[in-house]
N, C-alpha and C positions, 0 to 999 in steps of 0.2 A: 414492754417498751424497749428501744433499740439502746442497744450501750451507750450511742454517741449523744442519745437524745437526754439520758441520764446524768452522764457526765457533761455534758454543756449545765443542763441545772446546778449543779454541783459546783461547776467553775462560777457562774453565776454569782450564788449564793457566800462563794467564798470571795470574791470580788468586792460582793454589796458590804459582808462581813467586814472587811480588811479598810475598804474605807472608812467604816464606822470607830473603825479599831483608831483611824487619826485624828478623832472628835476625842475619845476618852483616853488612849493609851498618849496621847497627843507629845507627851516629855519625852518617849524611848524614841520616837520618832524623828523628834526636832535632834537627838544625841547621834544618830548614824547619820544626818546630813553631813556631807563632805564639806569640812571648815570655807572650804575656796566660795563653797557658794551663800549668798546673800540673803536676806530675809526668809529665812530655815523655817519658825511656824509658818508663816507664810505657804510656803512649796508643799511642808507638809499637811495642811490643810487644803490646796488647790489639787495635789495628788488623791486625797482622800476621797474630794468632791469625786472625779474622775471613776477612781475605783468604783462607787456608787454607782454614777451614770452610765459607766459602761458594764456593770453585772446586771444594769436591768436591760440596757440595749440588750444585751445577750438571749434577753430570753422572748424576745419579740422579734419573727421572723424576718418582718421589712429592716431592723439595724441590726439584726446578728452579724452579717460579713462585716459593717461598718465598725462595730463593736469589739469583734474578736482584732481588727486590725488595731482598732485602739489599746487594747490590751498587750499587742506585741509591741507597740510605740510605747507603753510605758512601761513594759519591763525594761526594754531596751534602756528607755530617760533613767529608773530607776535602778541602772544595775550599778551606776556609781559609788551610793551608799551602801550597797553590799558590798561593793568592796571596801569600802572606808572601813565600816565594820568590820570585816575579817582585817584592814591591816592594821586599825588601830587595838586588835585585840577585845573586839565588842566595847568600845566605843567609851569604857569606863564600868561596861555591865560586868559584872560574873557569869560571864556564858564562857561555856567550853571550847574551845580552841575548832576540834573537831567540826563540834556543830557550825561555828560560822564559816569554815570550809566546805562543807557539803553543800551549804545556801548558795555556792557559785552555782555550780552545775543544775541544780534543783530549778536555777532562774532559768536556765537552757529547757529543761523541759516543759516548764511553766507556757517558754513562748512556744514551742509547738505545739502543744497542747491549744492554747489559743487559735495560733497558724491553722492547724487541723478545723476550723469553721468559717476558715475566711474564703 
């Protein structure tokens, strides 16, 4: 099987993953929403949906381009609260400084990564 074909499953799956993660993990989630914005479960649950929808668009030829664009629109929507994170010093978490530094750039390659099947 071809590399790209592999890691598209892979982005997928980690996609369908990470939404599921804003049904259970649902509190760390609602804490990195940037204070300014409004009904925080809310977005983090509307985001979660999204991640779901679009790791399975991904792997169904006819919405894969649609899919992987949706993935760049929502890193892009979601690169707020990684900053929020990183400035509010993980957000009240004990995460290390380091790590929520790295998570900038990491969102940069997340969206090529994406970009790469649109």
């Amino acid at each position: 099987m071809e590399i790209k074909i592999v890691l598209l499953y892979l982005m997928a799956v980690f996609y369908m993953t990470a939404g599921i993660a804003h049904f259970t993990k649902t509190k760390f989630f609602v804490r990195i929403v940037p204070p300014f914005l409004p009904w925080k479960k809310a977005l983090v649950y509307i985001s979660g949906v999204a991640e779901i929808l679009l790791g399975i668009g991904l792997i169904f030829e006819v919405t894969r381009n649609l899919a992987a664009w949706g993935v760049v629109f929502l890193l892009v929507a979601v690169f707020p609260a990684n900053i929020y994170h990183f400035t509010s010093k993980g957000a009240g978490m004990k995460l290390p400084v380091w790590l929520l530094a790295i998570r900038l750039p990491i969102q940069f390659l997340l969206i090529a990564w994406a970009w790469w099947y649109t």
